[in-house]
Every structure is written in structure tokens, then in C-alpha cells.
C-alpha positions in Angstrom: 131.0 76.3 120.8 130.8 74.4 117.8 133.0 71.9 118.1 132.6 71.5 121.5 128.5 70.8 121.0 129.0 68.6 117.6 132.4 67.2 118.0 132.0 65.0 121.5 131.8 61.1 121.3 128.3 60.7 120.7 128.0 62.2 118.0 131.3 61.1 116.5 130.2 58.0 116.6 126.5 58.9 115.1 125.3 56.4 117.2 121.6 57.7 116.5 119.4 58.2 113.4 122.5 58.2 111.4 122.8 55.0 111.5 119.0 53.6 111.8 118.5 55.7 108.4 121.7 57.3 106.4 124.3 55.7 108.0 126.7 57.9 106.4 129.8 57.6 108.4 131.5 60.8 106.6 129.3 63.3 108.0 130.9 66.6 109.2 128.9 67.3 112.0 130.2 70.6 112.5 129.3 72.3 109.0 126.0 70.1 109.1 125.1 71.6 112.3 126.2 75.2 111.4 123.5 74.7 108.3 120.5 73.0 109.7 120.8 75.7 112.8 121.4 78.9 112.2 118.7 78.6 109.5 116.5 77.0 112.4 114.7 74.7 110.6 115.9 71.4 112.8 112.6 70.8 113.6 111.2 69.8 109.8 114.6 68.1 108.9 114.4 65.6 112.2 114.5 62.3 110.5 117.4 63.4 108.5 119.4 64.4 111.6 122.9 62.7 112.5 124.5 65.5 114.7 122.9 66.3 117.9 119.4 66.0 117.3 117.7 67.1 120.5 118.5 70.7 119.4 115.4 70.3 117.0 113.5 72.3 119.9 115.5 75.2 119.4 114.0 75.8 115.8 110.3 75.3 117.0 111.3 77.9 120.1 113.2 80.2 117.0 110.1 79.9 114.5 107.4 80.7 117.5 109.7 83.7 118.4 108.9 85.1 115.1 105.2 84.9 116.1 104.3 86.3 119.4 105.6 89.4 119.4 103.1 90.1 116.6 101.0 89.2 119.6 102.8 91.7 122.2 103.3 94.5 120.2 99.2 94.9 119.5 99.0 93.9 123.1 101.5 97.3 124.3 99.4 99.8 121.6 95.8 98.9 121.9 95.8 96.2 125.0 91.6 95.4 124.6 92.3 94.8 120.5 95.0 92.7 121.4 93.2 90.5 124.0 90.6 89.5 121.3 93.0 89.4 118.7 95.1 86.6 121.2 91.6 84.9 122.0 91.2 84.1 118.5 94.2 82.9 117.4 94.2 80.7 120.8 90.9 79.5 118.7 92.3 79.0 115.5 95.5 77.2 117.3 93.5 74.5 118.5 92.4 73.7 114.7 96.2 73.8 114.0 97.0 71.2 117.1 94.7 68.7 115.3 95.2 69.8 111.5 97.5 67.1 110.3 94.3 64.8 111.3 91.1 66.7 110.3 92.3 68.0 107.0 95.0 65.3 106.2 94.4 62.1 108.1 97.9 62.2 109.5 96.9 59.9 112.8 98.6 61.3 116.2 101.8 59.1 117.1 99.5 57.2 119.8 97.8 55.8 116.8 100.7 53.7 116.2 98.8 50.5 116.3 96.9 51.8 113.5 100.0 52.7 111.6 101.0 50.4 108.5 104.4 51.5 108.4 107.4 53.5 109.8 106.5 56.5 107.1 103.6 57.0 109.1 104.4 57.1 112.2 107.3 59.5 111.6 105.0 61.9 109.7 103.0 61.5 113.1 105.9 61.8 115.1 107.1 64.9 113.0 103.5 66.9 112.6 102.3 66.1 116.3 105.4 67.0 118.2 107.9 68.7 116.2 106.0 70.9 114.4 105.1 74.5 115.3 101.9 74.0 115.0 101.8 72.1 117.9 103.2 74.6 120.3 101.4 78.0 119.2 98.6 77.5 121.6 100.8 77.2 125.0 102.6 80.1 123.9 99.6 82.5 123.2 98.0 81.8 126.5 101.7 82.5 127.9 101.1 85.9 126.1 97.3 86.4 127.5 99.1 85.4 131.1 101.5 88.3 130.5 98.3 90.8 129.7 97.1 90.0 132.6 99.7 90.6 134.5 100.3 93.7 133.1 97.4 94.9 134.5 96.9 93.0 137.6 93.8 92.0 137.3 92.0 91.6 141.1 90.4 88.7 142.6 89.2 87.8 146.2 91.1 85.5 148.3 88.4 83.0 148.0 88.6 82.7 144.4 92.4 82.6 144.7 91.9 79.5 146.3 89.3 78.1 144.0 91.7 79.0 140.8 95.0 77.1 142.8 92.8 74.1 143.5 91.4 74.1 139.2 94.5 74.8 138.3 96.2 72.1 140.5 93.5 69.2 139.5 93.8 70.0 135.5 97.6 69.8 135.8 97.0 65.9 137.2 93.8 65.3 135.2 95.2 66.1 131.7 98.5 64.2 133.0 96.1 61.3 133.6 93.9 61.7 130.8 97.4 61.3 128.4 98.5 57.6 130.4 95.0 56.2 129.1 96.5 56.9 125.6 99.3 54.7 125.9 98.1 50.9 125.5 99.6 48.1 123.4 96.5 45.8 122.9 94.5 48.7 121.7 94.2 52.5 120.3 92.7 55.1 122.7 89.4 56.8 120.3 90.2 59.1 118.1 88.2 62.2 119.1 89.6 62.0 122.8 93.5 61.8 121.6 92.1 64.9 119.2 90.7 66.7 122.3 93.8 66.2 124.0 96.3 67.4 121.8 93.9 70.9 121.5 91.6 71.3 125.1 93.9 69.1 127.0 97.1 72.0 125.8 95.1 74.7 126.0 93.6 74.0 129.7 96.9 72.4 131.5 98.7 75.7 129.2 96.1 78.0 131.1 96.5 76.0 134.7 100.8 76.7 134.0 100.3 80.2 133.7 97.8 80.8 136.9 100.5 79.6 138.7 103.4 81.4 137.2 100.8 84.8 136.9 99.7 84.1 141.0 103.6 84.1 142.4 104.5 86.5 140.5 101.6 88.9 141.4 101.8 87.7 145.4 99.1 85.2 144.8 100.6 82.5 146.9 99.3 83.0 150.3 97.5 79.7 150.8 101.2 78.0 150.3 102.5 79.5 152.9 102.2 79.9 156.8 103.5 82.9 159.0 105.1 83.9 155.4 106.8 80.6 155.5 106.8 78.1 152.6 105.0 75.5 153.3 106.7 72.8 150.9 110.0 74.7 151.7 110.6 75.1 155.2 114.0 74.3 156.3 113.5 73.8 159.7 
């Protein structure tokens, strides 16, 4: 599997960052691959990447693995201590989704206009997307979904319905609320790219998992008709 995922044209060639950066034509993509990921750490060593560099989201999935099941294990041996304990490291997640900027003035990568050079933007680029950091919050509210499917919590048909239709309109909102980042005559403010990259995660992360808790737990009623789909009828 090695050779087959570092050893095809493409990467032959190191028609990618290798040459915007290193350009080092000798690279053996095979042992550099075999280093950089089975020690999963693709994900800090990016900019530095020849071989195959989209597998940098298989060290972010590998290092937030090592996390949650902290998360699920209190959850399975005292389920109300783990709910709060979740809760609050949901809160202290959002602090980590903007930390690069509060603490260290790292701007996020829609900044770039306010970027003096290529250093910055890749330390954006590398602390706003790459990074754990930025992915811890999506996964604990994955785990708080999981709680409360566990226990299957009840709710009338009527608030069914009101939680698809939130859920549904936050999905597009925070979609939306993203495109008004991207401009080339001038930066979006600062606090709503900050509110993005924390509420904006956390509510279209909590909208994701109503959907994925609700047809899981039978929760899809209003989609269908005569226990039809509605979006996938065949007839």
C-alpha cells in the first residue's frame, strides 16, 4: 500500500509544495511517507510536505482519536459527570478555535489582505485549519450527540419539526455567513471571522448531529410520506 499511495505519477513528479518550497528532486517518497505517518504528525509538518499531502487529515483525525475517548469512557461510568465534563471542554474548545488570534495575533487565513507576507498566511493556514485545535469542538458535540442517543432522549413531534427546520436554516446561515468572508477589496471584521471559526463550528457542529441523532433514533417522519422518502422516491 505504500508504494502504490506514494509511488504514482503525481507524486513522482512532486508537482506540489516540493517544488513551490524545497524543490528537492531526490525525495524518497516512500520512506518520507512511512516517517511523517505512522508518527501522525502530517498535519504540523504541512508546509514541508512533498509526498501526498492531503493525508495531513489523517494525523488531525489520529491526534483527536487520542482525545475523545477520554470523553466516552466518563460518559459509559458516570453518564451526568460526563455530560458536564463534555459541556465544558465544548467551552473551553471555542477559546482553542480562536487561540492563535486572542493570545498570539496569528490572523485567520481570510485575513490575507492584512497579511505582509507568505509566513503569515501559512502560520494562518497551518493554526486555523490544520491544527487540532480547530476540530475538537465538532468532535465533542459528536460525543454529546452520542450521549444522547444513548439514552434517547424524548421530544414531541412538534418540536421535532421545530429542531429539523433550526437545524436546517443554521446549516445554510453559517454556510452563508462564511461567503461574506471571502472579498478581495476588503477584510470581513475581525470579531465576526472570530465568531465564526468558534459559534459558527459549534452551532452548524450541533445542527450535523440533530440530523444524524434524528435518523438514527426514527426522527425523520416529516421527510417522508406513506413511509416513503420524500427526496428519494423512485417512482
Amino acid at each position: 500500500m505504500w508504494k502504490i499511495n506514494s509511488n504514482r505519477s503525481l507524486w513522482k513528479k512532486k508537482i506540489f509544495l516540493n517544488h513551490v518550497f524545497n524543490k528537492n528532486n531526490n525525495l524518497n517518497c516512500e520512506l518520507w511517507l512511512l516517517e511523517i505517518n505512522l508518527t501522525f504528525k502530517k498535519n504540523f509538518f504541512f508546509f514541508k510536505i512533498q509526498c501526498n499531502p492531503s493525508s495531513w487529515f489523517i494525523s488531525a483525525l489520529f491526534q483527536l482519536h487520542l482525545i475523545v475517548p477520554i470523553f466516552v469512557v466518563i460518559y459509559y461510568k458516570y453518564p451526568r459527570r460526563g455530560l458536564y465534563v463534555t459541556i465544558g471542554a465544548i467551552i473551553v474548545g471555542l477559546f482553542l478555535s480562536v487561540a492563535p488570534t486572542l493570545p498570539f495575533g496569528i490572523l485567520p487565513k481570510v485575513q490575507f489582505l492584512q497579511m505582509e507576507s507568505f509566513e503569515e498566511l501559512f502560520q494562518s493556514i497551518a493554526w486555523y485549519y490544520l491544527a487540532t485545535n480547530c476540530y475538537i469542538v465538532s468532535f465533542l458535540v459528536g460525543v454529546l450527540g452520542g450521549y444522547f442517543l444513548k439514552n434517547n432522549i424524548k421530544l414531541d413531534y412538534e418540536k421535532e419539526v421545530i429542531a429539523w427546520i433550526i437545524s436546517v436554516l443554521t446549516i445554510i446561515l453559517v454556510f452563508m455567513w462564511n461567503n461574506t468572508f471571502w472579498k478581495l477589496n476588503k477584510s470581513a471584521p475581525l470579531y465576526s471571522v472570530l465568531l465564526w471559526y468558534s459559534f459558527g463550528k459549534l452551532f452548524s457542529a450541533a445542527a450535523f448531529t440533530w440530523i444524524y441523532f434524528a435518523l438514527c433514533t426514527g426522527r425523520a417522519r416529516m421527510l417522508c410520506r406513506n413511509n416513503e422518502s420524500i427526496f428519494f422516491s423512485f417512482k
